[in-house]
N, C-alpha and C positions, 0 to 999 in steps of 0.2 A: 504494500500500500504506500501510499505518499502523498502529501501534503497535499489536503485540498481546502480549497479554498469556496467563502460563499460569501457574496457580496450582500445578504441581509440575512435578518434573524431568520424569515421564514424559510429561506433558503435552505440554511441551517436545520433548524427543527424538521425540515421536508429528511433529512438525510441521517441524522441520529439514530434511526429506527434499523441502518444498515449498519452503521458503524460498529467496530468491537466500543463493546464499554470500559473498557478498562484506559481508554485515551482520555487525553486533555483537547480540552478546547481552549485558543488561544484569543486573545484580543487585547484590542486597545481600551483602557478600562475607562479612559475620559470619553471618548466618544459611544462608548457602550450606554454611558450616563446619561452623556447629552442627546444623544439619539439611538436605542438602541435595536430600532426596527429597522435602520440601514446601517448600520456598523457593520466593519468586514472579519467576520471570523476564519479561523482554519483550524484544522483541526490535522495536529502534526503528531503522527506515529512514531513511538517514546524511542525505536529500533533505528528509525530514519534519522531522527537527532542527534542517536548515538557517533553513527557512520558520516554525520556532517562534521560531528563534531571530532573524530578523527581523521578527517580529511583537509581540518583547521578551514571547514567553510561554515564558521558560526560565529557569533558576537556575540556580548555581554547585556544583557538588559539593566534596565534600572532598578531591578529585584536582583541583580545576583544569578539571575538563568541564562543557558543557552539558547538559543533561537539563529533560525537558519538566517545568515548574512543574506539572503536572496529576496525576505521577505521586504516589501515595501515599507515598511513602518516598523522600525526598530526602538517602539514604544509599545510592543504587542507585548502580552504577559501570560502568562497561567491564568485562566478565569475558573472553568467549573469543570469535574467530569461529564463525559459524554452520559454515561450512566446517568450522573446527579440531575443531569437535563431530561434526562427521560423519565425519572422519580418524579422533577419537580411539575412533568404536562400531565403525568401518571395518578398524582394527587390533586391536581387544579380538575381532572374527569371528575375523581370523585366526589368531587363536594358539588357539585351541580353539575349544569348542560357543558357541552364539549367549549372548551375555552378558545377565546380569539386571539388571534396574535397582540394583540393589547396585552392582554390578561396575563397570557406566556412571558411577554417579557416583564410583568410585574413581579412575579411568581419569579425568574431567574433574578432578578434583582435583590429581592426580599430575601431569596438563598444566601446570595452572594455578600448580602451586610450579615444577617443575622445569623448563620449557618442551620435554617429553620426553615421547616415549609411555611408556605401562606395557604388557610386556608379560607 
């Protein structure tokens, strides 16, 4: 597998359901704030990282992590597991009618500060 990329959250959320879970999702966590129904996520396979980063094609983020030198925005960070995003649309089902992409990113957001579902 290898780094894919999705130019909005729905994009994202559309493709979670294939991904392994045990991946990170990556992004820019200001723009995730400030908008986070077009923010650009990817979602980079922890094995690909590895092998960038013995190939010395990675850079340093402003957390301390690796991240591939190729990506556009070397402001992108660690956001949530792929898994965690699928918990968090998994529990937004249960508590009423099928959630809207509004609702999804309130729900990943509310994860993301409180490390807590919204119900």
């Amino acid at each position: 597998m290898s780094i894919q990329t999705f130019d909005s959250l729905e994009a994202l959320i559309r493709a979670v359901g294939q991904t392994e879970i045990n991946e990170w999702v990556f992004a820019n966590l200001e723009r995730v704030q400030s908008n986070p129904l077009n923010s650009t996520y990817y979602i980079i396979p922890e094995e690909e990282l590895w092998e960038l980063e013995d190939a010395g094609l990675t850079v340093t983020n402003h957390r301390d992590e690796s991240i591939p030198a190729s990506l556009p925005d070397h402001h992108v960070q660690s956001w949530l597991e792929v898994a965690t995003v699928q918990d968090v649309i998994e529990v937004l089902r249960h508590s009423g009618s099928e959630p809207d992409i509004e609702r999804i990113a309130q729900g990943l957001r509310y994860y993301h500060e409180y490390d807590a579902f919204m119900e």
